[in-house]
C-alpha positions as CSV (number, residue, x, y, z in Angstrom):
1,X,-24.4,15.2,-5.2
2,X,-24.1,19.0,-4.6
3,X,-23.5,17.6,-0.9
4,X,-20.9,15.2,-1.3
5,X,-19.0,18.5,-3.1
6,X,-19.9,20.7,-0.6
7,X,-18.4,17.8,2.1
8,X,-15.3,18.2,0.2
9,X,-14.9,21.7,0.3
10,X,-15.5,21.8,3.4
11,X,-13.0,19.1,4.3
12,X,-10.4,20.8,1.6
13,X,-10.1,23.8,3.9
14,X,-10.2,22.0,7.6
15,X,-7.4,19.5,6.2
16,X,-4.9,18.5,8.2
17,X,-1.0,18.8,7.2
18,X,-0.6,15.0,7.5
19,X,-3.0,14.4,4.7
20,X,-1.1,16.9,3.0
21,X,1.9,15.2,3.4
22,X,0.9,11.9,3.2
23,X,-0.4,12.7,-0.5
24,X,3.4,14.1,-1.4
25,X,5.2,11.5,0.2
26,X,2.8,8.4,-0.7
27,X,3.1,9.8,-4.6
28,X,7.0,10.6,-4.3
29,X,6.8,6.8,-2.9
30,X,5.3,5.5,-6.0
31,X,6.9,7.5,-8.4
32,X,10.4,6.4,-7.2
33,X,9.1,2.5,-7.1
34,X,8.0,2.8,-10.8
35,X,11.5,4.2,-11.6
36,X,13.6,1.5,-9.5
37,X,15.0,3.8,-7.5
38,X,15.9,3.1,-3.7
39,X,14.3,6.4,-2.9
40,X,11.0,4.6,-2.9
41,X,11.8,3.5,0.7
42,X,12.9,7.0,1.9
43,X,9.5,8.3,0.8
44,X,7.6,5.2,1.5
45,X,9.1,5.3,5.7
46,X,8.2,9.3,5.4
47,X,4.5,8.0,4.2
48,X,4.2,5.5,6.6
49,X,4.9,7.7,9.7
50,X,2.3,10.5,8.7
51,X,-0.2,7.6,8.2
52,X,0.1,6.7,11.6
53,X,-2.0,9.9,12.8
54,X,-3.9,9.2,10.2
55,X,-5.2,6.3,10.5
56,X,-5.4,6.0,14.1
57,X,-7.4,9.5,13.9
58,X,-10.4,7.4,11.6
59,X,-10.1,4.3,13.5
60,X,-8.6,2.1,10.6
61,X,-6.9,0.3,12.5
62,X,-6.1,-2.2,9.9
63,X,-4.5,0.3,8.0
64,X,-2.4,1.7,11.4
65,X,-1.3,-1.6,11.9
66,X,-0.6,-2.6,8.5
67,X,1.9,0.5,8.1
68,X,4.0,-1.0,10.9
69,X,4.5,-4.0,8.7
70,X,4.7,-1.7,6.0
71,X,7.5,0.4,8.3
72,X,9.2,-3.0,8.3
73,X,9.1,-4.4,4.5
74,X,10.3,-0.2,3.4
75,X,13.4,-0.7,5.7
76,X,13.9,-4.6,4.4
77,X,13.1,-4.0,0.8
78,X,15.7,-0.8,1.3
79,X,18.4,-3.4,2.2
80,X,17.2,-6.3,-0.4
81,X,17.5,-3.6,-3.2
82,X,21.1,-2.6,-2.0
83,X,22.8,-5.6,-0.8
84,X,20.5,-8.6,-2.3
85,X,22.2,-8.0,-5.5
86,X,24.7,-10.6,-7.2
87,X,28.4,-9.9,-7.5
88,X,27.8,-9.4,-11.1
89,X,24.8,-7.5,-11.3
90,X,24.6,-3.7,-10.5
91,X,20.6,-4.3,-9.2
92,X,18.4,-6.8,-7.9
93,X,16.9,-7.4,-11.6
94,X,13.0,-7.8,-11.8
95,X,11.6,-11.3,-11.6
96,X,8.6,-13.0,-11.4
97,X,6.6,-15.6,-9.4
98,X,6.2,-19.3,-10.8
99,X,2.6,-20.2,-11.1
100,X,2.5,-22.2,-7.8
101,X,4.1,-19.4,-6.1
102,X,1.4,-16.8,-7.3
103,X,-1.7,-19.1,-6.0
104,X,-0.1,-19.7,-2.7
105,X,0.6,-15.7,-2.0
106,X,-3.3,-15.1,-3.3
107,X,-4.2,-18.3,-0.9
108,X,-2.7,-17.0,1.9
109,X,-3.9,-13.4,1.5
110,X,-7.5,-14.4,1.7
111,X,-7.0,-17.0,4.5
112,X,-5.3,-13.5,6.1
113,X,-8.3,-11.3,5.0
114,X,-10.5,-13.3,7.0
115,X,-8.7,-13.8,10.5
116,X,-7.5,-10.2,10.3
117,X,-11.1,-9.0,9.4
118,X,-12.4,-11.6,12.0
119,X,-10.0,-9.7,14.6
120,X,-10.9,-6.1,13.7
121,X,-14.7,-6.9,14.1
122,X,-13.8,-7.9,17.7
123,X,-11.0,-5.4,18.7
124,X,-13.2,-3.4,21.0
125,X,-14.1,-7.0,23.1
126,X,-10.0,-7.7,23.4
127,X,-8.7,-4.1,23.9
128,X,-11.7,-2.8,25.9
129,X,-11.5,1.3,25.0
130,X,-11.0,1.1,21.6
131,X,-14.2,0.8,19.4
132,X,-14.5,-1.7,16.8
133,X,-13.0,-1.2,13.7
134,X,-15.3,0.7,10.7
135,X,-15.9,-1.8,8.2
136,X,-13.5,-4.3,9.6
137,X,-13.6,-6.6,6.5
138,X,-12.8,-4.4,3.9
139,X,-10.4,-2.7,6.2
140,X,-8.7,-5.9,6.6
141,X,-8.5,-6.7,2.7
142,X,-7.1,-3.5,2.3
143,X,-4.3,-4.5,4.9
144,X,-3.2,-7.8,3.8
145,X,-3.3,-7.3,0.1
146,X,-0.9,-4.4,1.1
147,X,1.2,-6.4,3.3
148,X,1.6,-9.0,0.5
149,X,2.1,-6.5,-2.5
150,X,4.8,-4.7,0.2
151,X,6.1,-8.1,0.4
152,X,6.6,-8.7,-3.6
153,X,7.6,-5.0,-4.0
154,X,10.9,-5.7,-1.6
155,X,11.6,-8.7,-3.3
156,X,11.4,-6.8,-6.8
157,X,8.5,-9.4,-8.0
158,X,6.5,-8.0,-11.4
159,X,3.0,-9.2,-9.5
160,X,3.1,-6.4,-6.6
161,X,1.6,-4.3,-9.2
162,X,-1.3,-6.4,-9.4
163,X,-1.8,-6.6,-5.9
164,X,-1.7,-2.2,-5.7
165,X,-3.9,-2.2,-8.3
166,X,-6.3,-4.2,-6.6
167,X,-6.0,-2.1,-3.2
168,X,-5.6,1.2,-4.7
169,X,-9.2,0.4,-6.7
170,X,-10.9,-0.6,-2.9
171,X,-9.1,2.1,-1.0
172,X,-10.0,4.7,-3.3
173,X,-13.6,4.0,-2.8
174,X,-13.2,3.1,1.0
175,X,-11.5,6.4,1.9
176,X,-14.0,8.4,-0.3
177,X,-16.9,6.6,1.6
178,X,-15.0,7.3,5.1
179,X,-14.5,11.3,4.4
180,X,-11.1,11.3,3.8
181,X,-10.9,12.8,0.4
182,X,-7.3,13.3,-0.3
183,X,-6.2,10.0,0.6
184,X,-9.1,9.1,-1.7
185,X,-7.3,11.2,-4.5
186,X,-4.3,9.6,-3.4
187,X,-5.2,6.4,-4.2
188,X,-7.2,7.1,-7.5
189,X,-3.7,8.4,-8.7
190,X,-2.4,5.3,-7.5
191,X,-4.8,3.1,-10.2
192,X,-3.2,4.9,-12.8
193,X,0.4,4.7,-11.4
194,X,-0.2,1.0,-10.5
195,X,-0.9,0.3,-14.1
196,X,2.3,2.7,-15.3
197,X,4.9,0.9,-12.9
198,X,3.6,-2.7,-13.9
199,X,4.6,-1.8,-18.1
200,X,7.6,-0.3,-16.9
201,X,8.5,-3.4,-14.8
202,X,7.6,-5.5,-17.6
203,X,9.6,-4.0,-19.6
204,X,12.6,-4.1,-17.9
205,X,12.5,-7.8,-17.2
206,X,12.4,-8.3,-21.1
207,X,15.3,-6.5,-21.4
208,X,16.8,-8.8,-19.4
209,X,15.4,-11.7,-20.1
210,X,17.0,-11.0,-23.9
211,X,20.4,-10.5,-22.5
């Protein structure tokens, strides 16, 4: 134990500034999401760039592909949330999935774990160079969860809370296990911030489902 803390410190003072920003921006990011606030996808583009060196830098490269989808869904979700509004509303209001809807999206997430973890394991064979991906499984279940909470989180679904909740849990102990101790942080803030914007969400759609 006293060397896992002294790992920390250690790491604490060789940090680099992307992990410090990536901690700001990735907690400005949910912050903003629990709110409703289009500001979410300001932060969460800023995040997603500084993860880039990031990830790349550990060789998750689940995770460095997964924030290009993620670069994609911020800058969709940013025009859903603007312009996907009705004439009468002043938001895109909070909804949720119908019950066939919410088995299909966990369906095709695992089918997705799978093939993605399936091509991580063999990167290094198809891209010859590039070493194969650390724990390309749990890397991949990482990604695609993401990629389909992203997806929910554009679309102003109640249920991408339970899909960040489920990642930040994994990632919190997957970046803690990989050294990357902030990000770990990051992520065990997110549990708690997962569980915060999913009341808050819920409460909003009962607001509206009683006007």
């Amino acid at each position: 134990m006293n060397q896992v803390f002294q790992n920390i410190i250690e790491y604490a003072q060789s940090m680099m500034i992307m992990e410090i920003l990536g901690l700001v921006f990735g907690l400005l990011c949910v912050y903003y999401l629990i709110k409703e606030s289009i500001l979410t996808f300001v932060f969460g583009i800023a995040y997603v760039i500084v993860s880039f060196f990031v990830f790349w830098e550990i060789q998750f490269y689940g995770d460095f592909i997964l924030h290009i989808f993620f670069l994609i869904l911020n800058i969709y979700g940013w025009y859903f949330w603007v312009f996907g509004k009705k004439k009468d509303e002043s938001e895109v209001p909070v909804s949720t999935l119908k019950g066939r809807e919410a088995i299909l999206y966990v369906f095709i997430s695992l089918i997705g774990v799978f093939i993605f973890g399936f091509f991580l394991e063999n990167i290094d064979q198809l891209f010859p160079g590039i070493p194969s991906s650390s724990l390309p499984y749990w890397d991949a279940a990482t990604s695609v969860f993401s990629m389909t909470g992203m997806w929910l989180t554009a679309k102003k679904k109640l249920e991408n809370w339970h899909y960040w909740l489920f990642v930040d849990i994994l990632a919190t102990i997957l970046y803690f296990y990989k050294g990357i101790y902030f990000y770990s942080f990051l992520y065990l803030l997110y549990i708690g911030m997962a569980v915060s914007g999913y009341l808050a969400w819920k409460k909003t759609l009962h607001k509206t489902q009683i006007v």
